[in-house]
gemmi code that builds the backbone of each chain (N, CA, C; Angstrom):
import gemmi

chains = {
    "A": [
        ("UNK", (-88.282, 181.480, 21.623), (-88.890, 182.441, 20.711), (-87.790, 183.291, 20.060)),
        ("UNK", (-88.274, 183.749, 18.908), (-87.046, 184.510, 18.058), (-87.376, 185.562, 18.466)),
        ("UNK", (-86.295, 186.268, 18.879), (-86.872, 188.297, 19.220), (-86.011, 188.849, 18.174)),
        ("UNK", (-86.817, 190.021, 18.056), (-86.321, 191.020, 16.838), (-86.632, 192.350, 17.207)),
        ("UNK", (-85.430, 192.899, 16.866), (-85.032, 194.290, 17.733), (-84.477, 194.811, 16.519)),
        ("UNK", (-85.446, 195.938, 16.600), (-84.719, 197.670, 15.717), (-84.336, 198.383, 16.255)),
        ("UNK", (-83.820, 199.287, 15.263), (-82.962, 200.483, 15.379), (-83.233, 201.471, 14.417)),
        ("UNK", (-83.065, 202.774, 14.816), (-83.575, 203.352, 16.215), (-84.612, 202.865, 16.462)),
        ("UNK", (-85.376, 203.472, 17.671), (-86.600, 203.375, 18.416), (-87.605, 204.740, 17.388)),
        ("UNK", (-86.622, 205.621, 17.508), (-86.968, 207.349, 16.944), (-86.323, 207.702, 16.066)),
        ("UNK", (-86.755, 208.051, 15.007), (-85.889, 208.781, 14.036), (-86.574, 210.107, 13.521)),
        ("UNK", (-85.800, 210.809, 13.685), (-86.525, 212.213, 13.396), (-85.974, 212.908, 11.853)),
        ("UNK", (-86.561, 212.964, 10.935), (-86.258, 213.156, 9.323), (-86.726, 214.132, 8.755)),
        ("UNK", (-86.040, 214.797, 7.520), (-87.232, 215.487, 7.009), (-87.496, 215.270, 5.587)),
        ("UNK", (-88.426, 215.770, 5.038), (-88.912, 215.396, 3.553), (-88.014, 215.237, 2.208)),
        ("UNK", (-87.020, 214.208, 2.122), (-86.195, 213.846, 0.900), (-85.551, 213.402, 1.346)),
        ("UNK", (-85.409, 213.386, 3.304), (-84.084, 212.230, 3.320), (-84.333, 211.084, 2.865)),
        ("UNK", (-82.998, 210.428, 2.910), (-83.118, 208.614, 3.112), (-82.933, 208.405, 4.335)),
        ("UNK", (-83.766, 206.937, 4.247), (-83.776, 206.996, 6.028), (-84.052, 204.778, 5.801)),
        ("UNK", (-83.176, 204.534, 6.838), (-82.884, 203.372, 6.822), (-83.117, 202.411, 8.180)),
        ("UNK", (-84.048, 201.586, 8.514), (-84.412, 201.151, 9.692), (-83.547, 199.778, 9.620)),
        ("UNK", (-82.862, 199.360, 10.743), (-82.496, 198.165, 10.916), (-83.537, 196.992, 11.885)),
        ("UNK", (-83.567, 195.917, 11.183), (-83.872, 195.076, 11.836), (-83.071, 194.038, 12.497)),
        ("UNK", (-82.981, 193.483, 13.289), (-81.933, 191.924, 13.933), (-82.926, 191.093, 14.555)),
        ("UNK", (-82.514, 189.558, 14.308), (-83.284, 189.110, 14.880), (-82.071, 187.645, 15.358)),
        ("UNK", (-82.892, 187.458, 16.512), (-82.249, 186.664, 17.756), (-81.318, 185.785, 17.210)),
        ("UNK", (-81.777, 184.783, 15.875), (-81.199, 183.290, 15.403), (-81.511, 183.711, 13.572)),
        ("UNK", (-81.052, 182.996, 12.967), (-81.527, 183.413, 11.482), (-82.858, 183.115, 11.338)),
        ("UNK", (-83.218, 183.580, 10.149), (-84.547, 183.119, 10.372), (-84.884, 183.190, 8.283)),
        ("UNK", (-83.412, 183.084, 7.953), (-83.498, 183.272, 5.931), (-83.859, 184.269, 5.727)),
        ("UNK", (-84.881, 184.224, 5.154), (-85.397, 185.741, 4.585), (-87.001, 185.914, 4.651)),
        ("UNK", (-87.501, 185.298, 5.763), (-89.143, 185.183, 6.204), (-89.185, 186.025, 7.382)),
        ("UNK", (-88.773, 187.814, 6.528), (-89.209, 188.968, 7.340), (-90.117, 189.646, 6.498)),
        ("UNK", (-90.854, 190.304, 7.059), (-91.784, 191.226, 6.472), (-91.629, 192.267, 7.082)),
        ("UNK", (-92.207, 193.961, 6.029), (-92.093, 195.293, 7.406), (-93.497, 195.788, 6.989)),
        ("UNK", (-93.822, 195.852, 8.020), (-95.109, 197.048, 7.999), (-95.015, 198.341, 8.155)),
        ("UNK", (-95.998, 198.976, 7.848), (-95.967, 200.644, 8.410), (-97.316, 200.624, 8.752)),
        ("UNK", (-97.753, 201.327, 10.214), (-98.949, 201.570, 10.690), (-98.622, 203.351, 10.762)),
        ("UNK", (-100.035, 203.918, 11.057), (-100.088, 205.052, 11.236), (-101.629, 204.924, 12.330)),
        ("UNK", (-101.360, 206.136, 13.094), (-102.002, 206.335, 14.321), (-103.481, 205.838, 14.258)),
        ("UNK", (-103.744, 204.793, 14.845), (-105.511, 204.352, 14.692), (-106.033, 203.561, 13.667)),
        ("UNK", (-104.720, 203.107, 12.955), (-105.370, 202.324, 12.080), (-104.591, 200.893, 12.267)),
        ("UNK", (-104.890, 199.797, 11.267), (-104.241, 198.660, 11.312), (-102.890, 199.055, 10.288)),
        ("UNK", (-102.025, 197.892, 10.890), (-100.407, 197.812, 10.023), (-101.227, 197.544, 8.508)),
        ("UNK", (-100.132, 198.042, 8.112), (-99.864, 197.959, 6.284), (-98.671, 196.968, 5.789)),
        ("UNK", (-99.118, 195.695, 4.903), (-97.691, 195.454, 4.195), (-97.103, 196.147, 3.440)),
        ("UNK", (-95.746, 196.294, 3.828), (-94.850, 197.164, 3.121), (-94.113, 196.063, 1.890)),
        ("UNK", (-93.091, 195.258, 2.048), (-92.407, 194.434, 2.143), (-92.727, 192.722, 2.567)),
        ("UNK", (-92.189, 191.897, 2.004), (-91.920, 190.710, 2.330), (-91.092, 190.087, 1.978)),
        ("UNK", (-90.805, 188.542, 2.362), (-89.674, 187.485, 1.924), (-88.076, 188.556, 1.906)),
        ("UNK", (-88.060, 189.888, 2.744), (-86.867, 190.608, 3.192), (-87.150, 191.809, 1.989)),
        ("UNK", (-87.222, 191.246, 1.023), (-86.777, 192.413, -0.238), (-88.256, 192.360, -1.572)),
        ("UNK", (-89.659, 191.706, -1.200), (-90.133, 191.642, -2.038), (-90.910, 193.258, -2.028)),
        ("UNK", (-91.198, 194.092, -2.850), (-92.322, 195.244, -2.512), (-94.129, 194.610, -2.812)),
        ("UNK", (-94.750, 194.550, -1.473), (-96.073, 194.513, -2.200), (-96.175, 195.373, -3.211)),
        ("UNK", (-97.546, 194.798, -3.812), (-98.367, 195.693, -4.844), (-98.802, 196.470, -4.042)),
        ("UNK", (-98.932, 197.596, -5.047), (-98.851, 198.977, -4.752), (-98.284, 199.955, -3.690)),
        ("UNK", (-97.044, 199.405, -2.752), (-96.507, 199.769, -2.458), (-95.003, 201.023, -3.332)),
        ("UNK", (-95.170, 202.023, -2.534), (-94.476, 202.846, -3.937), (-92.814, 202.672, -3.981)),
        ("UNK", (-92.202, 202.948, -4.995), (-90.743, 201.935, -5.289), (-89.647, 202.809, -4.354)),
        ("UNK", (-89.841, 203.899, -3.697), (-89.132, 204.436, -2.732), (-88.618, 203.513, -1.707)),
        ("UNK", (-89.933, 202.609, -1.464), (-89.381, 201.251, -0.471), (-88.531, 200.216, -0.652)),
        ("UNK", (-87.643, 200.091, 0.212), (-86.850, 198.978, -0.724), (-86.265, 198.279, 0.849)),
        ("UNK", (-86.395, 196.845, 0.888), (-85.867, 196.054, 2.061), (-84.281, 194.676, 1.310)),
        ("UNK", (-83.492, 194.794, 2.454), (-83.049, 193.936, 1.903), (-82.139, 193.075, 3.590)),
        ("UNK", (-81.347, 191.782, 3.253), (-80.758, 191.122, 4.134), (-81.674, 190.149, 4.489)),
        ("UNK", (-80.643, 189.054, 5.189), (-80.629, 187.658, 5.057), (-80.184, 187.305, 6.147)),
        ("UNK", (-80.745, 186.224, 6.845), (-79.918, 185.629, 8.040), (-80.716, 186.272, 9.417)),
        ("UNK", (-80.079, 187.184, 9.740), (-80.555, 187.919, 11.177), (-80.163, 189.284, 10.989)),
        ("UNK", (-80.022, 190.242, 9.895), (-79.649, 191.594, 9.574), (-80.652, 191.731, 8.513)),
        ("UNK", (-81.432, 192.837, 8.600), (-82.274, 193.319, 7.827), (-82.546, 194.686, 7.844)),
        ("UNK", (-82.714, 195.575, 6.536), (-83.357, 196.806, 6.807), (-83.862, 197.523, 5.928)),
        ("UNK", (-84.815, 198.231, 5.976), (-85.573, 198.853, 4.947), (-85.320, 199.957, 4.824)),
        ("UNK", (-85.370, 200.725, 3.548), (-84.757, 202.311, 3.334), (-85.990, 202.513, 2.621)),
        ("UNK", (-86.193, 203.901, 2.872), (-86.312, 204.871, 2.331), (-86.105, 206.108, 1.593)),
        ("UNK", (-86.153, 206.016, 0.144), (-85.139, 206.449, -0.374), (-85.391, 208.223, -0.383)),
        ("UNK", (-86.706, 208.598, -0.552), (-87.020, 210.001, -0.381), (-87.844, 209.977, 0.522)),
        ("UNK", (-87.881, 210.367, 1.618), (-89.019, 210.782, 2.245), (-90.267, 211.272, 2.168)),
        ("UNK", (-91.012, 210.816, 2.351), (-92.510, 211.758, 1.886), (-93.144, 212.339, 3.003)),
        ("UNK", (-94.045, 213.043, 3.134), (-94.941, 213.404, 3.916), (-95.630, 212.479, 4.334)),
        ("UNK", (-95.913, 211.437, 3.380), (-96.991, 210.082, 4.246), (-96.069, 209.222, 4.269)),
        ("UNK", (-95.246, 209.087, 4.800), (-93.981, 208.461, 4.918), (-93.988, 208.458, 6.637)),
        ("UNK", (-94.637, 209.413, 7.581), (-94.177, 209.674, 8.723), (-95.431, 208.678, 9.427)),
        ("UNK", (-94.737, 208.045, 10.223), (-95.703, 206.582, 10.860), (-94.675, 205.786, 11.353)),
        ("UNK", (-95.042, 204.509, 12.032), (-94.537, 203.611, 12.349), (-93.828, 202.610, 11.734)),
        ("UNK", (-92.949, 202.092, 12.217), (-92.436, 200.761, 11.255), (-92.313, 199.851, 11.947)),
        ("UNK", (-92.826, 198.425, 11.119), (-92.508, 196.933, 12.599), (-91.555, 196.144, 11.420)),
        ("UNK", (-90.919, 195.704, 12.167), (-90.595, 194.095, 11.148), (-91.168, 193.082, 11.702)),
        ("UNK", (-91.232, 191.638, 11.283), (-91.830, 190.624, 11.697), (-91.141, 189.581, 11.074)),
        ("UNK", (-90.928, 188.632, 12.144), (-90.057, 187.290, 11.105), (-91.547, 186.006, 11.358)),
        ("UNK", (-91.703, 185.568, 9.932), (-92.719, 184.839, 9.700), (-91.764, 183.097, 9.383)),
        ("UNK", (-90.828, 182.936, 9.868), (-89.860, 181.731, 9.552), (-90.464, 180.675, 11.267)),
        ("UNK", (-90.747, 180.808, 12.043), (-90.967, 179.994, 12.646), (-92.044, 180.663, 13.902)),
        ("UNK", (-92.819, 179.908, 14.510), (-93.545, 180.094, 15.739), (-93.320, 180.265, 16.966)),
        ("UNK", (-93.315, 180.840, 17.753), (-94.468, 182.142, 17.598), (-93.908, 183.297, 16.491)),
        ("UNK", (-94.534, 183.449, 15.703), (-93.988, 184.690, 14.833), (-93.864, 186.043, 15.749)),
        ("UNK", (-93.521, 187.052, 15.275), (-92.834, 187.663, 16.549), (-92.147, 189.051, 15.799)),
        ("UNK", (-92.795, 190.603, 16.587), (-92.477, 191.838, 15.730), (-91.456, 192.250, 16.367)),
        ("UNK", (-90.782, 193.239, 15.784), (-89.711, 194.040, 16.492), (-90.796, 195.520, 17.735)),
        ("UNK", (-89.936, 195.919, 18.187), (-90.588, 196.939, 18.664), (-91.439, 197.829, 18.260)),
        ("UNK", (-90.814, 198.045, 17.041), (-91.127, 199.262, 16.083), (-90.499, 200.736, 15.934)),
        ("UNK", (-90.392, 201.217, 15.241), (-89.687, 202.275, 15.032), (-90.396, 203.601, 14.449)),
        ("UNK", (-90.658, 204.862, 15.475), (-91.720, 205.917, 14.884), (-90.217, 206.877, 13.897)),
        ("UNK", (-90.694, 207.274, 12.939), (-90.891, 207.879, 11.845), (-91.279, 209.397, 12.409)),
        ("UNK", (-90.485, 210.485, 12.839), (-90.972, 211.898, 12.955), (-90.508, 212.754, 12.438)),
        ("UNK", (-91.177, 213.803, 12.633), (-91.131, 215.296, 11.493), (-89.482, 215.636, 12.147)),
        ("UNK", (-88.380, 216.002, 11.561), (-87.388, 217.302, 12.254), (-87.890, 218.314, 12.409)),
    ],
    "B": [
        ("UNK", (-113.092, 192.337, -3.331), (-112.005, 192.668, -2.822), (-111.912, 191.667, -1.374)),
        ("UNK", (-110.972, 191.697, -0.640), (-110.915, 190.845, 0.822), (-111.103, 191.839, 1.378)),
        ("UNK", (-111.975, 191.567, 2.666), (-112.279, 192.484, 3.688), (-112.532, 191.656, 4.887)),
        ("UNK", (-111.630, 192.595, 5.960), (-112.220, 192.056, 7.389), (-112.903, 192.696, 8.147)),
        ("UNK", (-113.730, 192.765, 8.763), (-114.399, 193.641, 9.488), (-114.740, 193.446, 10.663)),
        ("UNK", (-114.013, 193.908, 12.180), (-114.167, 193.939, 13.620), (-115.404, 194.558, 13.889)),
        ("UNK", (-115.780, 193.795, 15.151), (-116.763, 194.471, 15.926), (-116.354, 195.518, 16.379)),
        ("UNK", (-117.364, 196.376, 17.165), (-117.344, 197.633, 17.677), (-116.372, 197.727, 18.985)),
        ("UNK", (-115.590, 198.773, 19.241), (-115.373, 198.956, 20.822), (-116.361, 198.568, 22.023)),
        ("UNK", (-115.251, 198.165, 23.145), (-116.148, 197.049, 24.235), (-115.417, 197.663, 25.349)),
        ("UNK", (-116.506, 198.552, 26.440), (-115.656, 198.368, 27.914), (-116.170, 197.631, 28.695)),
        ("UNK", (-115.371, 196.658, 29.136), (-115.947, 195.801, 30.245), (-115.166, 196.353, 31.536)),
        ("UNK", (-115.705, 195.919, 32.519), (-115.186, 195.386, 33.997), (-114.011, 194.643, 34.267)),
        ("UNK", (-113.384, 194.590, 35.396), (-112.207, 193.607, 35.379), (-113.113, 191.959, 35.949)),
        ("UNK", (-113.312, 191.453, 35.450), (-113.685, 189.756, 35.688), (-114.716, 190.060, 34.598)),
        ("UNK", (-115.364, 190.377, 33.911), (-115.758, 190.469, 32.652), (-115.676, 189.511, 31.224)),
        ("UNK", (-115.922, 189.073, 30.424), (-115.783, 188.464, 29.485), (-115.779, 189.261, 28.405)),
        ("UNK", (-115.292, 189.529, 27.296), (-115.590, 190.032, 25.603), (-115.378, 189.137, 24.564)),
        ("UNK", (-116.391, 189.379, 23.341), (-116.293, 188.272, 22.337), (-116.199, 189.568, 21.454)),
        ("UNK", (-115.309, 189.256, 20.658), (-114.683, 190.324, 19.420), (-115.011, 189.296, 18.049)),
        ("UNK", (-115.725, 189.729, 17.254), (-115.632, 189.328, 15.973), (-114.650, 190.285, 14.568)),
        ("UNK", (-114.626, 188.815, 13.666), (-114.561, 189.213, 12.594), (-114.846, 188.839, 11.668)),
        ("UNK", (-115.429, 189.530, 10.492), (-116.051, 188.692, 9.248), (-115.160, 188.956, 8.168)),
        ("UNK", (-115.297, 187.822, 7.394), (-114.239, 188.115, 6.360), (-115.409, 188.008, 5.429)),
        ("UNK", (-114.626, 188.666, 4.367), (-115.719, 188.962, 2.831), (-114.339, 189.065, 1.345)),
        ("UNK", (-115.358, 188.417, 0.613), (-114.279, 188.825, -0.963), (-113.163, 187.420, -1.260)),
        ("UNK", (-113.546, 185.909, 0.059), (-112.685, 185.323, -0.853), (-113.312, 183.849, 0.068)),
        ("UNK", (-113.312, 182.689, -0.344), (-113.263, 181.245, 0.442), (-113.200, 181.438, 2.122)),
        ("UNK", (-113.908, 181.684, 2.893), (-113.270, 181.497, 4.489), (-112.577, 180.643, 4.854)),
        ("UNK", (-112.499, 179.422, 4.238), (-112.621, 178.461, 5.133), (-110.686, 178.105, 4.407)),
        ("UNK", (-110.280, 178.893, 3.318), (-109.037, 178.614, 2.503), (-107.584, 179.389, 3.759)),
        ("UNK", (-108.412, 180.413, 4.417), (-107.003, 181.087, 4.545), (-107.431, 180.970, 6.283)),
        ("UNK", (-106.255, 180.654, 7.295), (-106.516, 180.797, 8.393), (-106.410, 182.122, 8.948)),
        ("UNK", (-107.304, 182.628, 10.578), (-107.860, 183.931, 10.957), (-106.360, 183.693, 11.981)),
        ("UNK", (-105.635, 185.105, 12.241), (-104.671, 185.335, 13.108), (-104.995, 186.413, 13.766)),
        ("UNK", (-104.644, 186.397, 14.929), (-105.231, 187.695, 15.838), (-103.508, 187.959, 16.583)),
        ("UNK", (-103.617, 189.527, 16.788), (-102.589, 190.296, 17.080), (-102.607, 191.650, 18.431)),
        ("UNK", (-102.664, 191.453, 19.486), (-102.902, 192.542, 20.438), (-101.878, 193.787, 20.236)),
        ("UNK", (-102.266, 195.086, 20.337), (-101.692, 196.078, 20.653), (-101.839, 196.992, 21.421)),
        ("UNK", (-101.296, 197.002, 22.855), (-101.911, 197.299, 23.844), (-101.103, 199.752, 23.842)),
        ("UNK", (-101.742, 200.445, 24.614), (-101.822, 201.423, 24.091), (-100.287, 201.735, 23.634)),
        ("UNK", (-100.292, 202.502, 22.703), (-98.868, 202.771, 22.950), (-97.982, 202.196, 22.818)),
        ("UNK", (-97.829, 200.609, 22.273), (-97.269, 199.626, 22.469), (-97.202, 198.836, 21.241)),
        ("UNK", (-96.358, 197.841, 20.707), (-95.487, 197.353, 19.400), (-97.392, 196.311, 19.466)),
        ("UNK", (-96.892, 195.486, 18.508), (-97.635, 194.191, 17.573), (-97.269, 193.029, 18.393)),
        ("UNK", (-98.094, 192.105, 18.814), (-97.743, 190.886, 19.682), (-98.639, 190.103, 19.040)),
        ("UNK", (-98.220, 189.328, 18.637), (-98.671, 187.875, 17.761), (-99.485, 187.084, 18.947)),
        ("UNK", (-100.754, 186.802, 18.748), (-101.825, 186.093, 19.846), (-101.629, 184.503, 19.463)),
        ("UNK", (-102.037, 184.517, 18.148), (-102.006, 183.180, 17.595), (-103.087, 182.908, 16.138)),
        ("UNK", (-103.277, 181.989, 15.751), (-104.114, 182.074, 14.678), (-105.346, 180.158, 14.987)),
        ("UNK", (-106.081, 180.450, 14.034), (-107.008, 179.223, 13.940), (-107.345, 178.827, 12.694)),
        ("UNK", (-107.588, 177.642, 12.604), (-107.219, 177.176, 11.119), (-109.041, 176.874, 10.777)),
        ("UNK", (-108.895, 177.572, 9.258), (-110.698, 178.072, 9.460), (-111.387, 176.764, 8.692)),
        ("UNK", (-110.230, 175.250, 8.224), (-111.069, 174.934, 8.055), (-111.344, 173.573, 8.590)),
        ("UNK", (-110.214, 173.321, 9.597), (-111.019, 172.498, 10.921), (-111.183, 173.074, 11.775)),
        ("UNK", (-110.911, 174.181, 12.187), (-111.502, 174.794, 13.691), (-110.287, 174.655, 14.982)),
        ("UNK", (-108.722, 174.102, 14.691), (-108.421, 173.852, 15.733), (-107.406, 175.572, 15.495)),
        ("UNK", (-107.550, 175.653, 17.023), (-106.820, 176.759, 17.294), (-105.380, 176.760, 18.062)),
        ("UNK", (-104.518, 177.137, 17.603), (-102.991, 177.356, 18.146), (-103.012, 178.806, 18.953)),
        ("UNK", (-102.138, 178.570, 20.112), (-102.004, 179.887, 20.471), (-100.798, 180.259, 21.134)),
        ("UNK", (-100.159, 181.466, 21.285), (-98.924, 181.835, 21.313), (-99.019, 181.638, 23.338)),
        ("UNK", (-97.512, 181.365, 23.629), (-97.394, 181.076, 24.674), (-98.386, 181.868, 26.108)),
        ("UNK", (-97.934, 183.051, 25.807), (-98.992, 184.423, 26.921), (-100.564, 184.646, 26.791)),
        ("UNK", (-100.939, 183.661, 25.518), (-102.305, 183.394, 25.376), (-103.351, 182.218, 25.806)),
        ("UNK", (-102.709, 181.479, 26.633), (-103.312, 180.205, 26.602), (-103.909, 180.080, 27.859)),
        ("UNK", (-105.335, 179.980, 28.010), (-105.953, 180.053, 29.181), (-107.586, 180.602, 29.104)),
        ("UNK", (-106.783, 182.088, 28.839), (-108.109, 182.918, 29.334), (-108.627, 183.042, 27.390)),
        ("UNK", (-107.835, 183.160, 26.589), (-108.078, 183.713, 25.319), (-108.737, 182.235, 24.641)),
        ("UNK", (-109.766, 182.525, 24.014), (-110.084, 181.504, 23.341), (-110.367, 181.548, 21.722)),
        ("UNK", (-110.022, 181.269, 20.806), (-110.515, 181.257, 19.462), (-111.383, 180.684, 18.631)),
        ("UNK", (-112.902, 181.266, 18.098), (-113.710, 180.337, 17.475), (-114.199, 180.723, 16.217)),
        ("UNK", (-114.711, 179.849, 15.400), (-115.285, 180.398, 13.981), (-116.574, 180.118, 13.949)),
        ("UNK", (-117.939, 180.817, 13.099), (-119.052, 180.458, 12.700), (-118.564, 180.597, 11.439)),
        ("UNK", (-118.158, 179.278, 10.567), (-118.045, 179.427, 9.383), (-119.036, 179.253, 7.966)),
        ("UNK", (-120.513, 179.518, 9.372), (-121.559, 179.718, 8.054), (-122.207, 181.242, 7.755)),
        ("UNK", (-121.159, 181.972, 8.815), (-121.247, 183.627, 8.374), (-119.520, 183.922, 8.022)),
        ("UNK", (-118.706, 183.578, 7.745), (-117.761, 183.622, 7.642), (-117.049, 184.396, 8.389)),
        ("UNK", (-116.968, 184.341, 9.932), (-116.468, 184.671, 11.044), (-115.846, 184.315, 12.210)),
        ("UNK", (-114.742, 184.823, 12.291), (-113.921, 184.568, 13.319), (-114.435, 184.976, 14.769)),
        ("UNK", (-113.951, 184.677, 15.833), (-114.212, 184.931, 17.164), (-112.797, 185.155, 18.053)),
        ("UNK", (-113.029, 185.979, 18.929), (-112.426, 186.035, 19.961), (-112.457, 186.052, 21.279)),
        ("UNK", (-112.270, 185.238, 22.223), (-113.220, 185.579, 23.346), (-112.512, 185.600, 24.526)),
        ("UNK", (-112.315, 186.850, 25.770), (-111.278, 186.421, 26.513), (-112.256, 186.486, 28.092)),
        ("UNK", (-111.746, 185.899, 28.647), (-112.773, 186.048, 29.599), (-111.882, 186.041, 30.837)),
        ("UNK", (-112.858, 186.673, 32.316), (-111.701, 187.011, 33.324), (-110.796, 188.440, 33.106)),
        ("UNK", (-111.424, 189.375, 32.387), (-110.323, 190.184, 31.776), (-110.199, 191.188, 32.454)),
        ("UNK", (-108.687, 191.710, 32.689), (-107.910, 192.261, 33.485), (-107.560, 193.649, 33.230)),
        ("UNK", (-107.231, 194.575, 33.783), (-107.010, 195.863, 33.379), (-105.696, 196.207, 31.920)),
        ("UNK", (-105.275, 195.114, 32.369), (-103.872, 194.557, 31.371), (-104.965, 194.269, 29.983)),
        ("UNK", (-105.638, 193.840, 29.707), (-106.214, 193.188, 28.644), (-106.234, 194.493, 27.834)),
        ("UNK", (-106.691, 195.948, 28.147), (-107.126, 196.952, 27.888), (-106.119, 196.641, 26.533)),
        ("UNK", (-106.669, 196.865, 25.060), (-105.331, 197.024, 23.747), (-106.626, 197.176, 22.720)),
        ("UNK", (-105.982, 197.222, 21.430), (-106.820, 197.198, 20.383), (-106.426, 195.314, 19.904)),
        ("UNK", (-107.170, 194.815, 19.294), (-107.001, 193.491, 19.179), (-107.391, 193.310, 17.386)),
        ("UNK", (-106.765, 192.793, 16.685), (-106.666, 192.991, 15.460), (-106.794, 191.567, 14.888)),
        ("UNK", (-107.615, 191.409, 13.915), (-107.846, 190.111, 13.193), (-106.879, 190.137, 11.908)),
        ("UNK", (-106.225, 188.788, 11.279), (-105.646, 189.299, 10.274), (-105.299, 188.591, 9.446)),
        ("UNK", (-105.297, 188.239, 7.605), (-105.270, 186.913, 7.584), (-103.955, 186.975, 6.465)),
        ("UNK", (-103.651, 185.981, 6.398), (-102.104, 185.737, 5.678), (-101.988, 186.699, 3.840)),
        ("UNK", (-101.184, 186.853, 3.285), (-101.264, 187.261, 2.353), (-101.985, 186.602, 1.086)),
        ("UNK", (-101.402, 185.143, 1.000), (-101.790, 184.264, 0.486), (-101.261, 183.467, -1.018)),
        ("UNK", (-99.733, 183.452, -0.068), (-98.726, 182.418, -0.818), (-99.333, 180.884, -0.196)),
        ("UNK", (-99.482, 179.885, -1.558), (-99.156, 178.975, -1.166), (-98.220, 178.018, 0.012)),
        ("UNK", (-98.046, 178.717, 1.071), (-96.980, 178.296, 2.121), (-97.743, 178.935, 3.381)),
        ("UNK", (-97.347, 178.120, 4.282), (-97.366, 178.593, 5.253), (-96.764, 179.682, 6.161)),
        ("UNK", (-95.721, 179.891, 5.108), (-94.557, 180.903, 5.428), (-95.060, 182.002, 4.666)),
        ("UNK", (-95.852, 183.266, 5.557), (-96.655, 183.808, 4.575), (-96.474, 185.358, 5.613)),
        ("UNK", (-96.664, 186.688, 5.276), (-96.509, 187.387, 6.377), (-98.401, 187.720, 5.754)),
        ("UNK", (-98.552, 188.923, 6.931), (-100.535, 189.176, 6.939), (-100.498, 189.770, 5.774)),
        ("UNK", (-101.692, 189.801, 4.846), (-101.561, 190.579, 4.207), (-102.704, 191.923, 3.937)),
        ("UNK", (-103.880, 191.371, 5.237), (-105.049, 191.896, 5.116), (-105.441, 191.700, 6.750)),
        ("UNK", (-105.554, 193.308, 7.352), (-106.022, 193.236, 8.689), (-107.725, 193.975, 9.145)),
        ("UNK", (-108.097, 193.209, 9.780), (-109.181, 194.453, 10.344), (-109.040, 195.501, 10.821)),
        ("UNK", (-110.154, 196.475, 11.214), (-109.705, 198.060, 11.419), (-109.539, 197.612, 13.008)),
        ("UNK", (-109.427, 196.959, 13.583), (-109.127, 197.176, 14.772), (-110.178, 196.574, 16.035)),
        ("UNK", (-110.033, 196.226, 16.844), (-111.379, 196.606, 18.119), (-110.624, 196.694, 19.343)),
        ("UNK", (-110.984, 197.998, 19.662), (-110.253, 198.242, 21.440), (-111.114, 198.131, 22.262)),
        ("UNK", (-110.386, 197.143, 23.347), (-111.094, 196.528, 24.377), (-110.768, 196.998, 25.575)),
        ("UNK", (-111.526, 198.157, 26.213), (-110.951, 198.760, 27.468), (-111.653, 198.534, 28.984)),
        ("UNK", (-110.630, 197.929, 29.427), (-110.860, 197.473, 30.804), (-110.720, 197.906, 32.086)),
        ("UNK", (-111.906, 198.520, 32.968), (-111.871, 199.753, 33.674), (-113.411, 199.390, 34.618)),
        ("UNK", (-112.828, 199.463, 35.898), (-113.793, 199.460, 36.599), (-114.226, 201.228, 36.635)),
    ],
}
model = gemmi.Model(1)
for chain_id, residues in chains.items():
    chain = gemmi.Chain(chain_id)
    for i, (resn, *xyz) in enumerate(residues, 1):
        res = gemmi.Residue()
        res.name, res.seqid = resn, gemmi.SeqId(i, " ")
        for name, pos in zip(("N", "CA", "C"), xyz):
            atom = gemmi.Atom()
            atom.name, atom.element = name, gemmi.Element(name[0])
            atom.pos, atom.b_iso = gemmi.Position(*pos), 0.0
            res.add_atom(atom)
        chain.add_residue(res)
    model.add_chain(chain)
structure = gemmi.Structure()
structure.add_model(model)
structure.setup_entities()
C-alpha cells in the first residue's frame, strides 16, 4: 500500500497568512493526488486534483502543486473559513489511501 | 444536481449487524461506481473500498474483507452497506462517495454523503 504522510499534523495561523501543507507519499504515484478540506461534522470537500487542478468553485487562494512523491498545497491568504482540516489522497493505485490530515487553527 | 444521501445514525450492540444506505439522485446510478470511506472519532479518512454499480461486483480494501459487505438496489438507486458482528472498534462515521467523474478511473471523490455514525456500545 502507498502511505502518505503530512506535515505538520497542527498548524496554528492567523487571518492573511500563507500557509503551506506538505504532502509525501511512500513510492511516486505522478500526479493522482487530490486535497480535501473537511470541517467538523461534515463530509470532506474537493479542494484540488490531478496535484495542481482547482475544482470549480473552489476559491483561487488555493493552489496545489508537485509530482512524484512531494506535494503541497498553499494557501495564499488565510480566511476565516479557511480553518478546518486538510487530507491529501493519492488516487494512482489501490488501495487509494489519505494522509493523516492536517488541522488548520486559530493563533 | 448530484446528491447522496445516508441513512440516519445507528447504535447497535457489539455482535450486532447495521445496514447503512445511500441514495444517489441528479445523475445515471448505474454510470459512476459507490465508494465508502470510514472515519472513526477523531481520526483521518480510510478508504473501505468501492462497488461497481453496474455489475454489482464489489472490491474491498484489505481491513475490510469479511465482516463488511457491499450491495446495491439499483432500482432505487442505492447503495448498501452492511457490517455485521460489529465491534466497539466499528464505532466511526461511514461515508458514501462517488468519483468526480473524469472519464478514467483515475478519478479522486467528487461528491460525498453527509455522513452516518455508527456507534457501538453495549
Amino acid at each position: 500500500d502507498i502511505q502518505m504522510t503530512q506535515s505538520p499534523s497542527t498548524l496554528s495561523a492567523s487571518v492573511g497568512d500563507r500557509v503551506t501543507i506538505t504532502c509525501r507519499a511512500s513510492q511516486s504515484i505522478s500526479s493522482w493526488l487530490a486535497w480535501y478540506q473537511q470541517k467538523p461534522g461534515k463530509a470532506p470537500n474537493l479542494l484540488i486534483y490531478k496535484a495542481s487542478t482547482l475544482e470549480s468553485g473552489v476559491p483561487s487562494r488555493f493552489s496545489g502543486s508537485g509530482s512524484g512523491t512531494e506535494f503541497t498545497v498553499t494557501i495564499s491568504s488565510l480566511q476565516p473559513d479557511d480553518f478546518a482540516t486538510y487530507y491529501c489522497q493519492q488516487y494512482n493505485s489501490y488501495p487509494w489511501t489519505f494522509g493523516q490530515g492536517t488541522k488548520v487553527e486559530i493563533k | 444536481q448530484v446528491q447522496l444521501v445516508q441513512s440516519g445514525s445507528e447504535v447497535k450492540n457489539p455482535g450486532a449487524s447495521v445496514k447503512v444506505s445511500c441514495k444517489a439522485s441528479g445523475y445515471t446510478f448505474t454510470t459512476y461506481s459507490i465508494n465508502w470511506v470510514r472515519q472513526a472519532p477523531g481520526q483521518g479518512l480510510e478508504w473501505m473500498g468501492w462497488i461497481n454499480t453496474n455489475v454489482g461486483n464489489p472490491t474491498y480494501a484489505g481491513g475490510f474483507r469479511g465482516r463488511f459487505v457491499f450491495s446495491l438496489d439499483t432500482s432505487v438507486s442505492t447503495a448498501y452497506l452492511q457490517i455485521s458482528s460489529l465491534k466497539a472498534e466499528d464505532t466511526a462515521v461511514y461515508y458514501c462517495a462517488r468519483l468526480r467523474g473524469a472519464a478514467t478511473a483515475r478519478d479522486p471523490f467528487g461528491y460525498w454523503g453527509q455522513g452516518t455514525l455508527v456507534t457501538v456500545s453495549s
